[in-house]
C-alpha positions as CSV (number, residue, x, y, z in Angstrom):
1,X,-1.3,-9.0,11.8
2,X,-2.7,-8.6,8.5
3,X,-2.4,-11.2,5.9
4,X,-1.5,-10.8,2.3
5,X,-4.8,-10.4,0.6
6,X,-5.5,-7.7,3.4
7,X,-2.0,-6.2,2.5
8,X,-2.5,-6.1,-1.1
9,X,-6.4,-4.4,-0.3
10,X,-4.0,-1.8,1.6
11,X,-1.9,-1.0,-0.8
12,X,-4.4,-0.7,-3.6
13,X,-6.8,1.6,-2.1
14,X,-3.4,3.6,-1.3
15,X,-2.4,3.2,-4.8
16,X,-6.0,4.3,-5.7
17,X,-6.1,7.5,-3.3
18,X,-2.6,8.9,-3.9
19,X,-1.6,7.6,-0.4
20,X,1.5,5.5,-2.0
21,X,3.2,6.1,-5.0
22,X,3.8,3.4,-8.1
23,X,7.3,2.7,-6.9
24,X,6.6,2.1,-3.1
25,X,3.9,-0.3,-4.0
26,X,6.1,-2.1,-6.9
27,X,8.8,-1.9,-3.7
28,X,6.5,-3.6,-1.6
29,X,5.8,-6.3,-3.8
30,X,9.1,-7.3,-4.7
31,X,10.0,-7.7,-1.0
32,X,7.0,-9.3,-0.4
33,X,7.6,-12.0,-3.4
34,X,10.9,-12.4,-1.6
35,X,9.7,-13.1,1.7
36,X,7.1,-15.7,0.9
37,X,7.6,-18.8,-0.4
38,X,6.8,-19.3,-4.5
39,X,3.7,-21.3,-3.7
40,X,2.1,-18.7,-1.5
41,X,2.7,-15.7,-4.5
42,X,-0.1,-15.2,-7.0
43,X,0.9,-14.3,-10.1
44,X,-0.4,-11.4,-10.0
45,X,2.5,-10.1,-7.6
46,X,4.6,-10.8,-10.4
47,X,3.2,-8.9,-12.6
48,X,3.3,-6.0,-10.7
49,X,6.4,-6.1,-9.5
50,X,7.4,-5.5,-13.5
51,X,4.6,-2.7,-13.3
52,X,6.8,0.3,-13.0
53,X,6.3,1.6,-16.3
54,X,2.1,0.7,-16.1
55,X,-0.3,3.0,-15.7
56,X,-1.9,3.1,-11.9
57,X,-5.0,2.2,-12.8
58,X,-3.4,-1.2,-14.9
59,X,-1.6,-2.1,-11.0
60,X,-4.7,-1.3,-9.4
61,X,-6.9,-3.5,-11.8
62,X,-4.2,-6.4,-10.6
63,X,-4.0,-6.1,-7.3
64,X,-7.8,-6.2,-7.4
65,X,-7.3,-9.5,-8.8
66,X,-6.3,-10.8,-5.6
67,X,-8.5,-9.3,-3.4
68,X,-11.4,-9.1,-5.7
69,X,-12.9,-6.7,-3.8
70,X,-12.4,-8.0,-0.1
71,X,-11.1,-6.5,2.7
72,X,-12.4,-2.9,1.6
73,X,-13.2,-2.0,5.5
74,X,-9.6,-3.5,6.6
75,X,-7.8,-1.6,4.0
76,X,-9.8,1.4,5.0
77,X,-8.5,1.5,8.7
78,X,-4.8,0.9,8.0
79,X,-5.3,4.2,5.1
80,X,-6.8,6.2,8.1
81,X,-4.3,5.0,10.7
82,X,-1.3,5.9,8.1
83,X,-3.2,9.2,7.5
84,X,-3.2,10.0,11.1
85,X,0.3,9.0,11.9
86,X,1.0,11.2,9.0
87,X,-0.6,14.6,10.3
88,X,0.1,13.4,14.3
89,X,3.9,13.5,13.2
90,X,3.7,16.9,10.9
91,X,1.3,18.7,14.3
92,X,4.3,17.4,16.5
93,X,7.3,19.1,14.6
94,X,5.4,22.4,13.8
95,X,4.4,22.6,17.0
96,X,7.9,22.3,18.1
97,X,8.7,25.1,15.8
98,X,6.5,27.3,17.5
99,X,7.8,27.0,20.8
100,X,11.0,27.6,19.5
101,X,10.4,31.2,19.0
């Protein structure tokens, strides 16, 4: 299980590559803030989750505030495993279509 400064690395390298969008990762963080208690949120959180209308590269210059700059290689395998559970699931249903004809 990954913690929240791994999270957070995962989300802003997906943030950073196109992989989420600016309102799945504000989505994120606002069920994350309610999840945890107030002592374990860094403000930071907070500030994104009123990030909707911020440019990416403002949300990605906070969530790098809280992982300042850790957690790269972790982020980096949940990305890949998303990516390939991605294309796994497209192969499976167009394959399907083809044996349909």
């Amino acid at each position: 299980m990954l913690n929240l400064s791994e999270k957070v690395a995962a989300y802003q390298l997906g943030l950073g590559i196109g992989y989420f969008k600016l309102p799945k990762v504000v989505e994120w963080v606002d069920l994350t803030i309610l999840l945890l208690e107030s002592s374990g949120i860094p403000y930071q959180l907070y500030e994104v989750s009123l990030s909707s209308n911020k440019k990416i590269d403002d949300v990605i210059s906070l969530l790098n505030e809280i992982t300042r700059g850790n957690h790269i290689d972790i982020a980096s395998r949940v990305i890949l495993g998303l990516l390939h559970k991605s294309f796994a699931k497209k192969t499976r249903n167009s394959s399907s279509d083809y044996l349909d004809l």
